[in-house]
N, C-alpha and C positions, 0 to 999 in steps of 0.2 A: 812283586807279588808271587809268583809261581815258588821262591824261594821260602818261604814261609809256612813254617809246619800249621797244621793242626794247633797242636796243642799252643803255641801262641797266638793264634784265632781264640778259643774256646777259652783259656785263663782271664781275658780279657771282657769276656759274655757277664753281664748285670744277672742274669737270670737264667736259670736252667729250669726251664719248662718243663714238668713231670705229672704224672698222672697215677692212678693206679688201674689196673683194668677193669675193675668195678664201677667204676666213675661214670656219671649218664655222659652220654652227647653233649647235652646242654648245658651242663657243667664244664664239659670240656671245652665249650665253643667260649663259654664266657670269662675261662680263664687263657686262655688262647687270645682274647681279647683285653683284659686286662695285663697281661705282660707280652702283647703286640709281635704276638708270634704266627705262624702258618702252619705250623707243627708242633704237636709235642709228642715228647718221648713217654712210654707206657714202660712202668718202671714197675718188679716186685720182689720185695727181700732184696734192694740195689741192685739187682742186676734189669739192663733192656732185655723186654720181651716184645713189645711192639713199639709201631709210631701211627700216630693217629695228626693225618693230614688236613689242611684248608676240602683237599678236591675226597677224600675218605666221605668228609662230611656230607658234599653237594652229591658224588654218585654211591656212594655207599646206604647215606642214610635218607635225604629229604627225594634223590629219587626214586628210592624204592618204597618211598610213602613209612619211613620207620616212625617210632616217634620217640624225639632227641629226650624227653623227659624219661622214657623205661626203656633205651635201649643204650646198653653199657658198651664201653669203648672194645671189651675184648672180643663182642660177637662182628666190629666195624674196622677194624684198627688191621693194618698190617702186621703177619706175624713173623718172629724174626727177623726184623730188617738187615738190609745189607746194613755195614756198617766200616768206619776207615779210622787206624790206629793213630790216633794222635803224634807219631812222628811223621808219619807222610805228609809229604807237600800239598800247599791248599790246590794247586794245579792237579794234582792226581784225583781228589775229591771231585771236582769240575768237572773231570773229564768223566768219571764214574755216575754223575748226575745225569750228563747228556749222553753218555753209553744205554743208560737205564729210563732215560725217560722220568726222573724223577726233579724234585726241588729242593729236594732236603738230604742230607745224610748225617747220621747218626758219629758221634767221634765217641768212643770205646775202648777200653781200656781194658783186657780180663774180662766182659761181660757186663764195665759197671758204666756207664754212659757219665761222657766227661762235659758232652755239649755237642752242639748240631751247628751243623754248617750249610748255608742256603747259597744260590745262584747270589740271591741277593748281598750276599756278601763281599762278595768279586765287583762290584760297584763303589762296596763303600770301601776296599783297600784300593783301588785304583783313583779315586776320588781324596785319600791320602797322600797317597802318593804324589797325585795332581797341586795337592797343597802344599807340598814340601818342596814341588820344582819350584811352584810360583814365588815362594818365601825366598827360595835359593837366587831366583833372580834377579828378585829387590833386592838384594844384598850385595848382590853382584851391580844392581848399579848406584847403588846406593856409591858404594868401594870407590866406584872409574869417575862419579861425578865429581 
């Protein structure tokens, strides 16, 4: 895992969740839920300007009583996010998450957002990897039987 750039996390992404900063809330909540994300990226003219989060949503907007139909992502949304180059190792991303307290980071190319990478993602290559020992084992007795 740790060996593993960025950018082959991100080529591999069905979806690149994007918004524009105009977008309400509740547009954003229900495409967020439609392509089963925790974040997406606030994208204008291609380049990221913000990221508009799961937790943006619960303390940004529903606890300060906003209302997700008139209130657009750019007044809720983080601005310029950090953000980690597509050659760095998925471990350097990891570590930049729990430096910061966050869930998500932005993968960035020149300003132009390539795909986002979550904690949760450190699950599902580790859980990979778990399937590739397993396979190597049956093989392995497969062989010696």
């Amino acid at each position: 895992m740790p060996q593993r750039t960025l950018r082959s996390i991100v080529t591999h992404q069905k979806v690149l969740a994007t918004a524009q900063a105009k977008t309400t809330v509740r547009e954003a909540a229900r495409l967020m839920q439609q392509t089963r994300v925790g974040a997406l990226l606030v994208v204008e003219h291609g380049h990221l300007v913000g990221i508009f989060t799961e937790r943006d949503a619960l303390f940004r907007v529903m606890a300060e009583g906003l209302d997700p139909d008139n209130t657009p992502l750019s007044t809720v949304m983080t601005l310029d996010p950090v953000t980690v180059h597509p050659d760095k190792p998925f471990l350097y991303a990891l570590h930049l998450m729990y430096e910061n307290g966050f869930r998500h980071v932005p993968v960035a190319e020149n300003g132009k957002p390539l795909g986002m990478v979550s904690a949760r993602d450190a699950l599902a290559l580790e859980e990979q990897e778990f399937e590739a020992s397993l396979k190597q084992r049956e093989h392995l007795r497969a062989i010696m039987a």
